[in-house]
N, C-alpha and C positions, 0 to 999 in steps of 0.2 A: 266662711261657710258655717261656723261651731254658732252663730248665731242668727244662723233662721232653720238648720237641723231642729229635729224635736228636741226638746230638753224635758228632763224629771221635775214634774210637779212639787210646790215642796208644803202645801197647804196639807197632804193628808201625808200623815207617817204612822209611826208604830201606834199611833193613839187610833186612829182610826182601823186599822188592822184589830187590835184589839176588838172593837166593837163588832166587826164580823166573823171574830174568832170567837169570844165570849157569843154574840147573841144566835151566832148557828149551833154552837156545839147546845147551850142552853135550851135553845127551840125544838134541835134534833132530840134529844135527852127529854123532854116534854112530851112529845110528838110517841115514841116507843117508850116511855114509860107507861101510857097510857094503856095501851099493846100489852104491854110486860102485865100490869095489873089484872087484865083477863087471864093471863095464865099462871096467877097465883103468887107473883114478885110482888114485893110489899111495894108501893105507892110510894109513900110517903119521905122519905128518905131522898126518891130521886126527884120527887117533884122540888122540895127545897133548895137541893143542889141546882134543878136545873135553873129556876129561880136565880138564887144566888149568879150564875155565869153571865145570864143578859143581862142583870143587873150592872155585873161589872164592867159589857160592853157597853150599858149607857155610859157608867163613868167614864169609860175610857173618852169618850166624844163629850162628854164635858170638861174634862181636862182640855182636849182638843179646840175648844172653842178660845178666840182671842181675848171676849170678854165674857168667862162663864156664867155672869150672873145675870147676861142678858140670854140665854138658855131659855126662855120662854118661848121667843121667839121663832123656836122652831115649828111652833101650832100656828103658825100665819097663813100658811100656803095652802093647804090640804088638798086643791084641786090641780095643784101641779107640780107638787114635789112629794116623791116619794117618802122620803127623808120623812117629811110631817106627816104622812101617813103611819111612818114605821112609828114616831112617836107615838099617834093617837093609841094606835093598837097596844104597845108598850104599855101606854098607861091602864089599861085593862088587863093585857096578860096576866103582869105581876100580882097584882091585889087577886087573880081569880085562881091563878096558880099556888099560890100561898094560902087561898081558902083551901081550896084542894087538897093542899098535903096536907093542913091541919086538919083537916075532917077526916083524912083518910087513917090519920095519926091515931096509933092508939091509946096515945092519954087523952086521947078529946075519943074521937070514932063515934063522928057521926054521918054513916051511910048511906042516909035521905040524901046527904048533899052532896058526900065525897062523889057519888059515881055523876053526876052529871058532872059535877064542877072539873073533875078530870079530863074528861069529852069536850068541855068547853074549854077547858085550858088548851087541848090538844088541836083543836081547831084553830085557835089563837095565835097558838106556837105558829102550826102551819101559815098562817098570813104574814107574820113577822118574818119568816124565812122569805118567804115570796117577796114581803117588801124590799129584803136587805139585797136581792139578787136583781132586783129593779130599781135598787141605788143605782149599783154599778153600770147597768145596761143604758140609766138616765145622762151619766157623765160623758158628753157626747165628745168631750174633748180630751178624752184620752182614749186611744183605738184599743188597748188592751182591755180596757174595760166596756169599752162599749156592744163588743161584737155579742149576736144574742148568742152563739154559743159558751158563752161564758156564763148564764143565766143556770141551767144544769149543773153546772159544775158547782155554782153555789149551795142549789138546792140538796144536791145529792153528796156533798161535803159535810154538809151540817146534818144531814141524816146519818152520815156513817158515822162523825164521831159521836153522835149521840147514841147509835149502836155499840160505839166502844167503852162510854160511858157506863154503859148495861152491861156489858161485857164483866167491865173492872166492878162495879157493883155485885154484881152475881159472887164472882170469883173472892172477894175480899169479905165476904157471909160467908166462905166455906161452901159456896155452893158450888153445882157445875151441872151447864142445861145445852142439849144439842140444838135446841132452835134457836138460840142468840148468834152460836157461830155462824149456821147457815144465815140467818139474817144477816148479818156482817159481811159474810161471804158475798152474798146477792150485791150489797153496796158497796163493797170494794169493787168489785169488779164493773160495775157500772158507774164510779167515781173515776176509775182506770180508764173507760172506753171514754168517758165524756173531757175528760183531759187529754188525753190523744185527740179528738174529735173538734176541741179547741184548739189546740198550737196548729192542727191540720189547715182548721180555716180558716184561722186566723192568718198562717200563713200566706195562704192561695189571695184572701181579699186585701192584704199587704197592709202592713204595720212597720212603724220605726224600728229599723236593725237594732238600735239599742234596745229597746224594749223583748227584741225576739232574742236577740241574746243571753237577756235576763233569764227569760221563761224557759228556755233549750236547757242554758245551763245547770239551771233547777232540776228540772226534770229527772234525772237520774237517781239523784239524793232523794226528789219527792219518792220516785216507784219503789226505790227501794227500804224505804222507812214507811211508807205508806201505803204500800198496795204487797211485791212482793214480801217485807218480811212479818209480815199479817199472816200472810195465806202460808208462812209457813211455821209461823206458832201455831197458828191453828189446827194445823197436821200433828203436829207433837203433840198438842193439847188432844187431840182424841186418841192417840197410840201410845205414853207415858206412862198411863196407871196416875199414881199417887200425886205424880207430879202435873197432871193434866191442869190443875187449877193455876197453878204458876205460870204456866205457859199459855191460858186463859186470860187471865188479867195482862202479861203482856203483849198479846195480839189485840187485845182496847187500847191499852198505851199507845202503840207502834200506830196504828188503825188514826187513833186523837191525833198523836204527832205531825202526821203527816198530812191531816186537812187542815193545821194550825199552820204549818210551813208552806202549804200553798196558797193559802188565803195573804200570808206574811207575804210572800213572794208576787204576789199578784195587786194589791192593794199597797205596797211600799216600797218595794223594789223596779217592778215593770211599769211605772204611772208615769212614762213620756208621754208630752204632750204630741199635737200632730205636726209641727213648727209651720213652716211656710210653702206656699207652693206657686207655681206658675202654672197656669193650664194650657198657656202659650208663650213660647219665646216669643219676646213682642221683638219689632225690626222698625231701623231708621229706615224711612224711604218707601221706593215701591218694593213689593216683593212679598213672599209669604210666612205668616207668621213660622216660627220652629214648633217641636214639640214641645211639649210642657216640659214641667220635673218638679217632684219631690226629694227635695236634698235629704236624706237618711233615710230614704225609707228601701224597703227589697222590693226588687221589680216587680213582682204583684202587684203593687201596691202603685204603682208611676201612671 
């Protein structure tokens, strides 16, 4: 039986977790810095960092490649793999995002350019999220990823830690500002309902036990590093006095932490494939076929 059950993929692992950890949190982080700079947060600082982060999720998938230096290869397909789309875009992002901060930078501060090139980074960012959440929904042959409820949960993952990003930024300047928490706040909680909203359906349209095991088990540790213990620095952080800023910067930490652990958990850990199935007991003889079966999977799913 242990070998027509789904089994764990072993092409993507932490290296590719990576790349959707680094290039969400990077995207989100772009995406509200941009936000943040209308209301008077300096630019420049988060546009590099966020730079820097998808950068290092490219790395991480070039690490991941069997022979890196054939990594060209990924601009072959554009009309039917996402993957080469997220590149295309990547190779734009960076160069437009790095204009951006240095213009907005003020050893340079040049603000003909800074403010669009921000807007256009910000845009950018947005597509690269989108592409990286329609990786996963493309991988038709692993069911945790494919369900499009998982698509949200990418989206709005990579926007919260780039809210926590702002957060920890704000907070490490000595600052402290009530629209970053509630911002945060908003995407916590709508990171919280769209991960409930996946294990739900994903459960109902059925998936490998292994794989729902993975996610279940997760789950407790995600809400409570990632969703409750946010929401409840957060509270400290507005009722503290002196110490609101410490407790500021760790509700972004806790907030990052915990869309990096589900992305972890979701892209390296739950990636059974769908293994084998019958859609009819077949039969010697006359007689009517049986019912099907999927060996591992939860009755939804048979």
């Amino acid at each position: 039986m242990s070998r027509i059950e789904p089994w764990h993929q072993l092409n993507w692992d932490w290296r590719a977790a990576g790349n959707f950890i680094g290039g969400g949190s990077g995207t989100g982080l772009l995406i509200l810095a941009a936000v943040a700079a209308g209301q008077g947060t300096a630019y420049w600082p988060l546009g590099f960092f966020g730079a820097i982060l998808v950068g290092i999720g490219l790395v991480c998938v070039w690490l991941e490649i069997g022979r890196p230096w054939r990594a060209l290869h990924v601009f072959y397909h554009p009309q039917t793999s996402w993957m080469t789309r997220e590149a295309f875009v990547s190779a734009l992002l960076l160069p437009v995002a790095l204009l951006a901060a240095a213009a907005a930078a003020p050893f340079i501060h040049l603000p003909a350019i800074a403010g669009g090139a921000i807007w256009l980074a910000a845009l950018l960012a947005a597509l690269y999220l989108y592409c990286q959440a329609r990786i996963l929904h493309g991988s038709k042959g692993i069911p945790a990823w494919r369900h499009p409820s998982l698509m949200p949960v990418i989206i709005l993952t990579g926007l919260t830690e780039g809210a926590g990003f702002l957060v920890l930024a704000i907070a490490l300047i000595g600052g402290f500002s009530v629209w970053p928490l509630i911002l945060l706040f908003i995407l916590l909680l709508g990171r919280w309902m769209s991960w409930r909203r996946y294990l739900a359906n994903l459960t109902e349209t059925g998936a490998p036990n292994k794989a729902l095991a993975v996610l279940n088990g997760a789950t407790p540790m995600i809400n409570i590093l990632g969703h409750y213990g946010p929401a409840i620095l957060m509270l400290l952080a507005l009722v503290t006095g002196s110490l609101g800023p410490i407790f500021f910067a760790l509700a972004g930490l806790a907030a990052i932490a915990g869309g990096w652990q589900m992305k972890f958990v979701v892209v390296a850990r739950a990636a059974f494939n769908q293994g084998f199935a019958l859609p009819l007991t077949p039969v010697r003889g006359t007689g009517k076929p049986g019912p099907g079966d999927k060996p591992g999977w939860n009755k939804s799913g048979q």
